[in-house]
N, C-alpha and C positions, 0 to 999 in steps of 0.2 A: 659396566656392561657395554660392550661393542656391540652396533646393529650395521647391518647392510641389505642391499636390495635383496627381496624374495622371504625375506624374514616375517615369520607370522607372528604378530602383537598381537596385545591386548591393551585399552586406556584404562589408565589407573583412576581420572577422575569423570570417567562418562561409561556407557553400558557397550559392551562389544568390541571390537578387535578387526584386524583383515592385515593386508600382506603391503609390507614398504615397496613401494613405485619408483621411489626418488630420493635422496638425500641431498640439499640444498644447505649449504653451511651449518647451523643451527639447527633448520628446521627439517622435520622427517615427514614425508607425504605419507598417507596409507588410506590403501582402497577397500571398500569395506565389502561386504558379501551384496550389497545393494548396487557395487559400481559405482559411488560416489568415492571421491578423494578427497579425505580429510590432511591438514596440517596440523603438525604438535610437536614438542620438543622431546629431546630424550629421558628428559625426568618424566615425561607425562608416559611413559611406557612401559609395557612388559611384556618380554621374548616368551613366546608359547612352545614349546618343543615340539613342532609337527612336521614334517614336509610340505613343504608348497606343490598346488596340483599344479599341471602347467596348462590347463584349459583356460579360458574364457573367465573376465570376472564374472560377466553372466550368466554364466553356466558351471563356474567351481561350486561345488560340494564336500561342505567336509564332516564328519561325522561325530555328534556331538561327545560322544565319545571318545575323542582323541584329546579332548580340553581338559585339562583338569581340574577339575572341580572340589571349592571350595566349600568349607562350614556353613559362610553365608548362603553362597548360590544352593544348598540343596534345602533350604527354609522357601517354602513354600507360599504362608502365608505370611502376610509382617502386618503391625500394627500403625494404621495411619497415623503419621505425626502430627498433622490436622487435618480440623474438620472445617466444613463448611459454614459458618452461620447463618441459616436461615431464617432464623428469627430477627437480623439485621435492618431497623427500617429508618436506619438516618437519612439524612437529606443528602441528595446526589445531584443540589442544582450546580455546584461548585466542580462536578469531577471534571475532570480535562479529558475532552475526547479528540483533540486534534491528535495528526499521525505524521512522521515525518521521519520516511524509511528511503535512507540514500546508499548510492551506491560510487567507490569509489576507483578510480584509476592510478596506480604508482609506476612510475618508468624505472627499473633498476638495470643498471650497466651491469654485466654479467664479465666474466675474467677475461673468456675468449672474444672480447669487445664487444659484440653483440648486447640486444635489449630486450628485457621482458616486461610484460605489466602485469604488477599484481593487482590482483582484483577484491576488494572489499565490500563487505555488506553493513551500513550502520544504522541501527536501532536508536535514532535521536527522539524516542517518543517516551510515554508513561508504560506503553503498553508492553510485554509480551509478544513476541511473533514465533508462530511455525512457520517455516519457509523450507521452497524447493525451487531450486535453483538451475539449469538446465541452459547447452549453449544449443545453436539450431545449425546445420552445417546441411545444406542439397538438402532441406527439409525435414531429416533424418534429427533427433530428440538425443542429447548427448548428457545424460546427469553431471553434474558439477559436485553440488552440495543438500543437505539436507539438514534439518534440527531444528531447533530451540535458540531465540537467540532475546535475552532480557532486555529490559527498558534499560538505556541509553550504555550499552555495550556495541563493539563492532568487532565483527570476524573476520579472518581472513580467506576466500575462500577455493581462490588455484592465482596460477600463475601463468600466463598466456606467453610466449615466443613472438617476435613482430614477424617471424615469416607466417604464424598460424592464425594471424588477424583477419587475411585475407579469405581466411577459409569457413570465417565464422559470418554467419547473417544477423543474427537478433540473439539474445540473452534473452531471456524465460522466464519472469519471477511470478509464483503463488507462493501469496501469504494468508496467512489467521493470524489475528491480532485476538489476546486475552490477559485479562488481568486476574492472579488470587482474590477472592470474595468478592464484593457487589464490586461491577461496572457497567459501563451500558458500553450495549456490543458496537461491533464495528462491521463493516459487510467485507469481505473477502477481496484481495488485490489479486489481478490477474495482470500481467502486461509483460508485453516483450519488446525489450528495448533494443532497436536499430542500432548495431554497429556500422560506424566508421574508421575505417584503415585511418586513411589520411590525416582526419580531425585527431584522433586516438596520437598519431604519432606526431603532432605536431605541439613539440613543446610552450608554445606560446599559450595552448591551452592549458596549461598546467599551472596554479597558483597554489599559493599560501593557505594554509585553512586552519580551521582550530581545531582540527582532529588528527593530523599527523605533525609528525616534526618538517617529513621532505612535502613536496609540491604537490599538488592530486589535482587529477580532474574529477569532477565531483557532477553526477547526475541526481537530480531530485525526482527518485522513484513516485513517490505516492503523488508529487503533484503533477508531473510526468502520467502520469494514469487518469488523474482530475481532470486534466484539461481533453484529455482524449477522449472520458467520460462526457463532459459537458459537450466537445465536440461532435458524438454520437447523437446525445439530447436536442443538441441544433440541430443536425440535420430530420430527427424523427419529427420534429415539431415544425420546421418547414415542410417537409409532407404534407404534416397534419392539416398545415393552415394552407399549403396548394388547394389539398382535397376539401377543405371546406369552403374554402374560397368558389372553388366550381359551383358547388351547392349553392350558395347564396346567390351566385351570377345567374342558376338557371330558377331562380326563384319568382315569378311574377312581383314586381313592385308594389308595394304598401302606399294608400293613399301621403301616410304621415311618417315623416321618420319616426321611430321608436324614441321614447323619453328614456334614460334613467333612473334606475329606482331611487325615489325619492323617500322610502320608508325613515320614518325617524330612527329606526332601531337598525339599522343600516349604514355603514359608515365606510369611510370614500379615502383611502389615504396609496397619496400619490408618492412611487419609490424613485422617479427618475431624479438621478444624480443634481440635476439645475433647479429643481426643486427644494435640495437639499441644503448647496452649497453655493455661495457666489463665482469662486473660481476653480473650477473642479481640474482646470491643468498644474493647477498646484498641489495635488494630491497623486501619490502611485493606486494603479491599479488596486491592490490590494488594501489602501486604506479608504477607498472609496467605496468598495466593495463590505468594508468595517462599518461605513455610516451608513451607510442603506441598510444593514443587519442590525444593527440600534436600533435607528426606526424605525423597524420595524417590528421586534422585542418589545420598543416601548410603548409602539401605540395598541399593541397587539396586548399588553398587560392590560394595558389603562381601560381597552374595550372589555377585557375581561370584567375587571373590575367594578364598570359602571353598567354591568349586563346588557351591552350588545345583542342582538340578536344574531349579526351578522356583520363583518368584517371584509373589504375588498380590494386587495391591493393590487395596483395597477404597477407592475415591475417591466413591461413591454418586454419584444421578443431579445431583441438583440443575440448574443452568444448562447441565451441560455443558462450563463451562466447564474445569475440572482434567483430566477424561477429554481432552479436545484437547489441553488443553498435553502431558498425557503421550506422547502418541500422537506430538505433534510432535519433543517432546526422542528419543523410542526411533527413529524417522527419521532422524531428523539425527545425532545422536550415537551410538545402537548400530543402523546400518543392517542387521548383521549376526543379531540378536535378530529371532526370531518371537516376536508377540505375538497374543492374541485374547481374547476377553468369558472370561471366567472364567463356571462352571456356573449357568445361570438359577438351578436347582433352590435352591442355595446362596446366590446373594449378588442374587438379582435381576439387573438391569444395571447393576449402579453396582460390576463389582469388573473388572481386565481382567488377565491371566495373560501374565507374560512365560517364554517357556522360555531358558532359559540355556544347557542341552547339547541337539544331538539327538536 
């Protein structure tokens, strides 16, 4: 079966259909009633006998009635293939919730010597993602892509012209992350990633990876959002601590400084890195950031353990970034722990107080 541009498909192995754009070697573009442009091959299709309208994909209408309809499609109801178990209460201290959603660049030489990049989406995690995908052009919202994309699969999801780099600002990703049966959730990715012309077309940036055969440039979406997250978090908490800072300045002076709680059932565990390690320039970022979250797991069990009353750890302001991660691990893993900012008076904003009993 021959296909060519304006042809109405259908996907053989996904829900829906829309009209071929493009034909690139192998692969066949088609846009679907949503205005996204999917890629697929020609096994993956099948010709609908309809006319193509010539309006707008935003605005084509076509009348379900000109599809022909199938045994299966007029079954209404179908029988779930599974169910949910909610009776499941195994241990989920072990599940893996880290995320690790990249996105990639490929430069292909095209006939008429010219270059385009393909653009990729890769699911390097456990989890499940919905995603929508969007370029941003004089502000104006351009759909790309939309779906389903499984734990550790990668899509392909348009292909850009190096004269039309110029014309794009940032790239747009919303994501859900889910997994079939018990997981523990994950909160929702927002972020739009800055394009650069220049950097984009500068081959040097392009390396080896263990996801394709040719060269890629390779962006780390989710931690790419982390650190613009935690950077948000620094700036609200230096506010925080401007504006309290004033407050204590206009405060009348205390004969005595304030002591420290000295409660037995109260306990003092200091997270700064030089505390921890002797030479912390021998450690990456990242695994420095590993022992501070130990220690803080471990002493945070052991307080459980030997019934604490209260727990205080002292992480200082810096980036912000350790006060999150804590914040996130006492969410996810002790939902049931109240926590909050430990005494300005005493530790500034860099300590936060978990209570352990009520």
């Amino acid at each position: 079966m021959t296909f060519k541009k304006g042809d109405r498909v259908k996907f053989l192995n996904d829900v829906g259909g829309g009209i071929i754009t493009r034909i690139d070697n192998k692969t066949v573009y088609v846009e679907t009633e949503d205005g996204f442009e999917v890629p697929s091959t020609i096994q993956q299709l099948l010709k609908v006998n309809v006319s193509q309208a010539e309006s707008s994909p935003f605005t084509r209408t076509v009348s379900d009635a000109s599809i022909p309809t199938t045994e299966a499609q007029t079954q209404t109801i179908e029988t779930p293939s599974e169910y949910v178990d909610l009776t499941d209460d195994s241990d989920d201290s072990n599940i893996d919730t880290s995320v690790n959603i990249l996105l990639a660049w490929i430069a292909q030489r095209k006939n008429d010597g010219k270059t385009a990049y393909d653009l990729y989406l890769i699911n390097d995690c456990g989890y499940n993602i919905m995603y929508v995908t969007a370029m941003i052009k004089d502000a104006a919202y351009r759909g790309i892509q939309a779906g389903m994309l499984e734990s550790d699969t990668t899509i392909h999801l348009t292909q850009i012209p190096t004269e039309d780099l110029k014309l794009i600002s940032s790239i747009r990703f919303d994501i859900l992350f889910f997994k079939k049966g018990k997981y523990l959730p994950q909160e929702p990715m927002r972020y739009e990633l800055k394009t650069d012309e220049f950097f984009l077309c500068d081959p040097v940036n392009y390396v080896s990876t263990a996801y394709f055969e040719e060269k890629a440039l390779i962006y780390n979406i989710s931690e790419e959002y982390l650190m613009s997250e935690i950077e948000n978090v620094a700036v609200d908490v230096q506010k925080q601590f401007e504006k309290q800072k004033k407050q204590i300045d206009a405060t009348p002076p205390t004969p005595e400084l304030p002591k420290k709680n000295t409660d037995p059932e109260t306990e003092e565990v200091d997270l700064h890195i030089e505390q921890l390690v002797d030479n912390p320039k021998a450690f990456t970022p990242a695994e420095l950031l590993e022992i501070q979250m130990g220690h803080f797991k471990g002493t945070l069990e052991e307080a459980i353990r030997t019934r604490k009353k209260r727990i205080i750890f002292i992480h200082g302001v810096g980036n912000g970034r350790l006060r999150l991660e804590i914040n996130r691990a006492l969410d996810k893993k002790y939902p049931k722990l109240r926590y909050q900012d430990a005494s300005f008076k005493e530790y500034g904003y860099g300590a936060t107080m978990v209570m352990l009993k009520g």
